[in-house]
N, C-alpha and C positions, 0 to 999 in steps of 0.2 A: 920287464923282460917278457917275450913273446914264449908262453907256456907250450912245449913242441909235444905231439902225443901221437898215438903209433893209426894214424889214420886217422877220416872223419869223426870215426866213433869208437876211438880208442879209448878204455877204462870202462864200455858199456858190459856187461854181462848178460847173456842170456841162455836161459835154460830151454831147449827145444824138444817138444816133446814129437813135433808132427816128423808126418812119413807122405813117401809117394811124391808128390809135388804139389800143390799150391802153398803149400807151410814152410817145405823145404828151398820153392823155390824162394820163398818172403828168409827165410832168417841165411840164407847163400849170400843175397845181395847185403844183410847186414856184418857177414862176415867178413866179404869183398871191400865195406867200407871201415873195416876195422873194428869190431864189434866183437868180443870172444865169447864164441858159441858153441854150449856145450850139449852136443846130441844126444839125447835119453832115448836109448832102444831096450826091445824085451831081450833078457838073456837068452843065447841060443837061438835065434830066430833073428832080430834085427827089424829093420825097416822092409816091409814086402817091396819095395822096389831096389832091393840087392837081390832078386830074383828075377828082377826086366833085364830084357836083353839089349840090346847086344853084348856080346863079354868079351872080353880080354883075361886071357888067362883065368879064366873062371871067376872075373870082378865083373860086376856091371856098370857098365859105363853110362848106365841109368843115372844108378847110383853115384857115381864120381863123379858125373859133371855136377850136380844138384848140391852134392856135402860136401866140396872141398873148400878149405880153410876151415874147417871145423874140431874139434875136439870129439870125441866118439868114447861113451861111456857106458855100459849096461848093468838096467835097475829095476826088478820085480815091483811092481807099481800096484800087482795085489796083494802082498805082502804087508804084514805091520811096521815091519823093519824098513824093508823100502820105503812105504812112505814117510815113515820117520827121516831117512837118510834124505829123500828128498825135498823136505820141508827145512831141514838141516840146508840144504841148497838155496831152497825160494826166500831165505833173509839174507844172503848176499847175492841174488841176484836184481839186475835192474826190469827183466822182462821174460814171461814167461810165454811162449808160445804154444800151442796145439791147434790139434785138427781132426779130431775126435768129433763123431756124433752130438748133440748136445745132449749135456744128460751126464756122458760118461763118466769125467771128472768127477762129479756130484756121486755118484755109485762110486768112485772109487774111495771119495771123502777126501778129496783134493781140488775143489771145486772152485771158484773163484771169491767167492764168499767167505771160504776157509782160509784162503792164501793172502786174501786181505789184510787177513785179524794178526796175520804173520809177518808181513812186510808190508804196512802203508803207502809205500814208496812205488809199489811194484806195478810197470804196466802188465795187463796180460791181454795178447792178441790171440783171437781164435780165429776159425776159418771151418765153414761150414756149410753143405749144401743150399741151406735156408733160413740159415740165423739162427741166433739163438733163441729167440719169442716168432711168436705169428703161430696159424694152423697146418703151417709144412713144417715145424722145426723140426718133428722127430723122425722124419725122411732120408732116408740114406740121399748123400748128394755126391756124383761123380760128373769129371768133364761136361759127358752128354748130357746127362742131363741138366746142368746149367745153360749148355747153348740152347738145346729143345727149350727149355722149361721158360729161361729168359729172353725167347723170340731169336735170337741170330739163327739158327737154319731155317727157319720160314723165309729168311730172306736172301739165304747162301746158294748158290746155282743157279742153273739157268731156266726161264719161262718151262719149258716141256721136264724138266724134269722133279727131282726129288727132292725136300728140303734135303740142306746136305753141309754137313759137319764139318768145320773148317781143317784144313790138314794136320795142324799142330792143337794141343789141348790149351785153346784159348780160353778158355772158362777159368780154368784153371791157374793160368799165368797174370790174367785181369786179378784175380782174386789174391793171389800174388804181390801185385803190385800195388795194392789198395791196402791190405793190413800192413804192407812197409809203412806207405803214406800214413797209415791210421796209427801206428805204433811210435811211430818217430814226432808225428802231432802229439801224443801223449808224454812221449817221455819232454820235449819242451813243457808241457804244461807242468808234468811232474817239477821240472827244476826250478821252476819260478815260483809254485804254489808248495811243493813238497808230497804232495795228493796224487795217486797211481789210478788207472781207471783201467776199465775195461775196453777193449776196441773188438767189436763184432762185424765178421765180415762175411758175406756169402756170394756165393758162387753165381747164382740166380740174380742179387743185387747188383754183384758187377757188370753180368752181359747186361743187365736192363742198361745199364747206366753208359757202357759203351756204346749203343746203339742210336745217340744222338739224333741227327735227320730222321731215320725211321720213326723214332718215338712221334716226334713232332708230327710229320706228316698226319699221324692218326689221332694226335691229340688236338691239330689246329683244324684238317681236313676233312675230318670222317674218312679217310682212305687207309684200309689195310695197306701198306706195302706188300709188294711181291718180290718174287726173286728177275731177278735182272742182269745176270751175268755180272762182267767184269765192268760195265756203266753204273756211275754214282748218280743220284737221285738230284742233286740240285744242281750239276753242275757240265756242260758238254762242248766239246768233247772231251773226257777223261775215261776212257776206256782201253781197252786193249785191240789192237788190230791187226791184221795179218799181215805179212813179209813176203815176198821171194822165197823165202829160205825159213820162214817161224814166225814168232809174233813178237811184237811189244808193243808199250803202255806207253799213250802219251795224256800227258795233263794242260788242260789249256782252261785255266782256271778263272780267266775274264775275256774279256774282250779283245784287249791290247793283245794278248796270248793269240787268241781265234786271230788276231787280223797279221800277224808273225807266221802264224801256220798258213795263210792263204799265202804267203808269198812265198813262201819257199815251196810250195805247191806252184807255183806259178800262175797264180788263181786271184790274183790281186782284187779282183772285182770284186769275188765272192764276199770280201770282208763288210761289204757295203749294201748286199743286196740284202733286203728289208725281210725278207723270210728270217734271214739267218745271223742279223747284224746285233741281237742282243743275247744274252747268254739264256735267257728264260723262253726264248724262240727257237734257240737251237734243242735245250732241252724237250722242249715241245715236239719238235720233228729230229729226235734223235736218230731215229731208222735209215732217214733221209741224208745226213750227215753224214752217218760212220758209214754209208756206200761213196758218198764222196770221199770221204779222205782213203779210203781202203783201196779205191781206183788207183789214186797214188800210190800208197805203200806197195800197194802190191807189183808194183813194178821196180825196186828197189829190196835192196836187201837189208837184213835188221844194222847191220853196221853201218852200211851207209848210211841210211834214214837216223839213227842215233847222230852221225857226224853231222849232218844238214841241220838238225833241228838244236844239236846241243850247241853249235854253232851261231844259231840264230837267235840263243836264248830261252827255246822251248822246252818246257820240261818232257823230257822223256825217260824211258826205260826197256831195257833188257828185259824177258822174264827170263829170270837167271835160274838154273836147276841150282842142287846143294854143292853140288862140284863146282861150279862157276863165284859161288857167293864163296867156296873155302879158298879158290885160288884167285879170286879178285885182289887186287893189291893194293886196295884202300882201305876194304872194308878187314879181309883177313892181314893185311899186313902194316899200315899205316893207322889203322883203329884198333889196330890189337884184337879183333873178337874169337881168335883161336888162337890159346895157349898151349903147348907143354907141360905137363908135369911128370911127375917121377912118382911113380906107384907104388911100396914094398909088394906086391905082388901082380899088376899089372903090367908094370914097367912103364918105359914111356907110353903116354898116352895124351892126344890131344881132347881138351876142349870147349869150350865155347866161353870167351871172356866177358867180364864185367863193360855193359851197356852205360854205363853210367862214367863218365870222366871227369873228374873232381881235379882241378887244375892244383890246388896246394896241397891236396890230400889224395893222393892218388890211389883208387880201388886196385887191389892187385893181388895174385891167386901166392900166397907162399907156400900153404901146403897142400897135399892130395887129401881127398876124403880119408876117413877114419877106417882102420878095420874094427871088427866087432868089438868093444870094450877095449879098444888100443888104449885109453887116456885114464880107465879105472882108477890105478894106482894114482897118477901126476893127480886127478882132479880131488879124490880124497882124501889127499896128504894137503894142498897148495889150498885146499876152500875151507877143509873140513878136522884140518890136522891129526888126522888120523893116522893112527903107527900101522906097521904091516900086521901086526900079532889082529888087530881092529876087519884089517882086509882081509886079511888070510881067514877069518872067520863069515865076513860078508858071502866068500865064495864057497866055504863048506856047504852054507845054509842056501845054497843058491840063490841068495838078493840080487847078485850082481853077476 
């Protein structure tokens, strides 16, 4: 009989200590695939990003998109008691997360070295500017400075102007997605060996590692990249181009693509003429290209140029503002990527669904983020069997 469990990663547990987003967004996606996580914030204060805006009803919606499905529990973590209480935790947990400084942990005497000798079993995912070893680890590390530090704004923008910061905190969500990757590689190992390990991830590691072609170019080349607009380095045309009416992106990703786009240009020739008939000839004379095709576009409007070309097979695109990507009706309505939920204090509120679609196990938001210590009681009675006379004393002393 087929063993049924409450998601991909039903039965997992994990303790979350991180705040802000690269931690919160790693243990979000674990909770969206069924993973029961439980958030450790300071008493009376919480996670600094229940103070980012924008807000609803005095909630941050920071906040809420980032901890929903989560358990929300507050635990003085300089405290002896606290970390008693919390060590009471880390042997029934399967995975501990933070996003702390390096170092901090170890000062707290809850370090991974300590949690070990506690639960063998236990992975622990960190996330951090620069890792936990090398001569940057003790470096405060934010967004920016992973994209500066690991080369993506040297390369973001256009020739005359300024490196420049990608619009969303991409450092941050690489880093993100890497100690999922790395945590969920561990707890496999964990279950076949029985052996817990550490997963170290940083912010600077991940833009390096995102950066692909660029890397190369200057590893194979000797050529710094530069910034280059919305053209990709090995490949033309894939760019963005102007409209009648705005711009959009088209990708023509080989040749076959290049000689599809001359015809519905009406330019059938073009696809043959020896300047421009291989993809590393066009990238060559890129300049020369995107006034060709642009002569076209711009005698057409973005709609109809999307219908001609999607038509014909060529990949194109819209640049779509955030209003267009929430009323799109594939992506917000057919992919689910903005949800509903129900706030005790925000009320309804939309926001942005699980990327990930697990056909047998399907990621799905059940409840809103946490308010401050909402799950106190439920998690110290249901992990820790603690009676109320137990709690009611946690909160005189301020632990929780």
């Amino acid at each position: 009989m087929t063993k049924k469990i409450n998601g991909a990663l039903g039965g997992i547990k994990v303790l979350d200590l991180t705040r802000v987003l690269a931690g919160p967004f790693s243990t979000m996606m674990l909770a969206d695939m069924g993973a029961e996580v439980i958030k450790i914030e300071i008493p009376g204060k919480g996670d600094d990003s229940r103070q980012f805006g924008p807000f609803k009803n005095g909630e941050s919606s920071y906040y809420m998109n980032l901890n929903r499905n989560k358990k929300g529990i507050t635990l003085n973590l300089k405290s002896q008691r606290g970390k008693e209480v919390f060590l009471e935790l880390v042997k029934k947990a399967d995975v501990v997360m933070e996003n702390y400084r390096p170092g901090t942990m170890e000062k707290l005497g809850i370090g991974y070295e300590k949690l070990k000798k506690v639960n063998p079993r236990l992975v622990y995912g960190c996330v951090s500017g620069f890792g936990h070893y090398g001569p940057y680890k003790d470096r405060a590390g934010y967004d920016i400075i992973g994209q500066a530090m690991g080369g993506l704004m040297s390369t973001t923008g256009w020739p005359d102007g300024e490196p420049t910061r990608t619009g969303t905190a991409m450092g941050d969500v690489l880093a993100g997605l890497s100690v999922t990757i790395g945590v969920l590689s561990a707890l496999r190992y964990r279950d076949v060996t029985g052996i817990g390990q550490k997963v170290d991830v940083s912010l600077v590691d991940s833009v390096v590692a995102s950066l692909e072609i660029i890397n190369q170019i200057y590893l194979v080349d000797g050529k710094i990249p530069q910034r280059i607009g919305n053209r990709y380095e090995s490949v033309y045309p894939y760019d963005s181009f102007k409209a009648k009416n705005g711009s959009l992106v088209i990708g023509c990703g080989n040749d076959k693509l290049w000689s599809k786009l001359c015809d519905v240009m009406d330019n059938a020739e073009l696809a043959s003429d020896e300047r421009y008939d291989k993809n590393p000839k066009r990238v060559a004379l890129n300049k020369d290209v995107k006034k060709i095709v642009e002569r076209w576009t711009l005698t057409k409007s973005v709609d109809e140029l999307i219908d001609v070309m999607l038509n014909a097979g060529i990949p194109c695109a819209p640049i779509n503002n955030i209003e267009q990507v929430v009323k799109d009706p594939h992506i917000a309505d057919a992919r689910e990527m903005f949800v509903e939920v129900e706030h005790p204090n925000a009320g309804k509120i939309k926001i942005t669904g699980s990327h990930i679609k697990l056909y047998e196990t399907k990621p799905y938001i059940k409840t809103p983020s946490p308010t401050l210590g909402e799950h106190n009681n439920y998690v110290l009675k249901e992990y820790l069997n603690y009676c109320d006379e137990e709690i009611n004393e946690l909160y005189e002393n301020n632990i929780i």
